[in-house]
C-alpha positions in Angstrom: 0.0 0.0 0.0 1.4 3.2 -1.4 0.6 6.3 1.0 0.0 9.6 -0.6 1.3 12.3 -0.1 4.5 10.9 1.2 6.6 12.4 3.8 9.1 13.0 1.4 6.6 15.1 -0.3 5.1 16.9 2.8 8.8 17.9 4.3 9.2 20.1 1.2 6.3 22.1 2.6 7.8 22.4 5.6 11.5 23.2 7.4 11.5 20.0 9.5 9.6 16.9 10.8 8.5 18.4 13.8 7.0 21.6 12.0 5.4 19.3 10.0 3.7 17.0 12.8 2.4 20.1 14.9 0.9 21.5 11.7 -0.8 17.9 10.7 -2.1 17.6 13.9 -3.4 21.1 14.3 -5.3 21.0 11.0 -6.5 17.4 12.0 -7.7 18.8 14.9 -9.8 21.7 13.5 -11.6 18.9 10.9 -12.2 16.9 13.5 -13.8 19.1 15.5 -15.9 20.2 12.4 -13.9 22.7 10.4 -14.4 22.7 6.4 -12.6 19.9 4.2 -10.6 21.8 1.6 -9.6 18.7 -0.2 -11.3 16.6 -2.8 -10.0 13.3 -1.2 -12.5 11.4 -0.5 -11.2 10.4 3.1 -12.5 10.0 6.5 -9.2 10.0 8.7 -8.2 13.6 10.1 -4.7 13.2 9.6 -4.6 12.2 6.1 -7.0 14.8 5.1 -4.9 17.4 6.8 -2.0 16.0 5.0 -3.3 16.4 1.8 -4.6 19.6 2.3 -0.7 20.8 3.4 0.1 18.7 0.4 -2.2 20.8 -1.8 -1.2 23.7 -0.9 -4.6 24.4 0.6 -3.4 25.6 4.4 0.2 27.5 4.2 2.5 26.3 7.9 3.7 29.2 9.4 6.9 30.2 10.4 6.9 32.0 13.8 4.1 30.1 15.7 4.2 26.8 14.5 0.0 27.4 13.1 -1.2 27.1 9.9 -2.8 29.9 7.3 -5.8 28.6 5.7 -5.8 29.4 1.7 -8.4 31.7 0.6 
C-alpha cells in the first residue's frame, strides 16, 4: 500500500519533521472538531486529510508560531 502524499513530499512544505507534525495535527484537529474539508480526497481519517490539504497547498505552515494559514 502506497501512501500519498509521502513524507518526502510533505517535508518540502515544511522546514523539519516536527514543523510538519504540529501543523498535521493542528489542522487534523480543527476537521475533526468540524472545520471545512478543503480537499477533494475522499477520506474520512483527520490526519490524512490534513495531510493532503498541506500537500495541496490548501493551508500554508507558518513560520513564527508553528500554526497554519488557511488558503483563501
Amino acid at each position: 500500500m502506497i501512501v500519498k502524499p509521502t513524507v518526502t513530499e510533505l517535508l518540502k512544505k515544511s522546514k523539519n519533521r516536527f514543523e510538519l507534525v504540529i501543523a498535521t495535527s493542528k489542522r487534523a484537529r480543527q476537521i475533526a472538531m468540524g472545520d471545512p474539508v478543503m480537499t477533494k480526497v475522499k477520506e474520512e481519517s483527520p490526519v490524512t486529510l490534513a495531510a493532503n490539504e498541506i500537500a495541496e497547498d490548501k493551508v500554508k505552515i507558518l513560520d513564527d508560531e508553528q500554526e497554519i494559514e488557511e488558503e483563501n
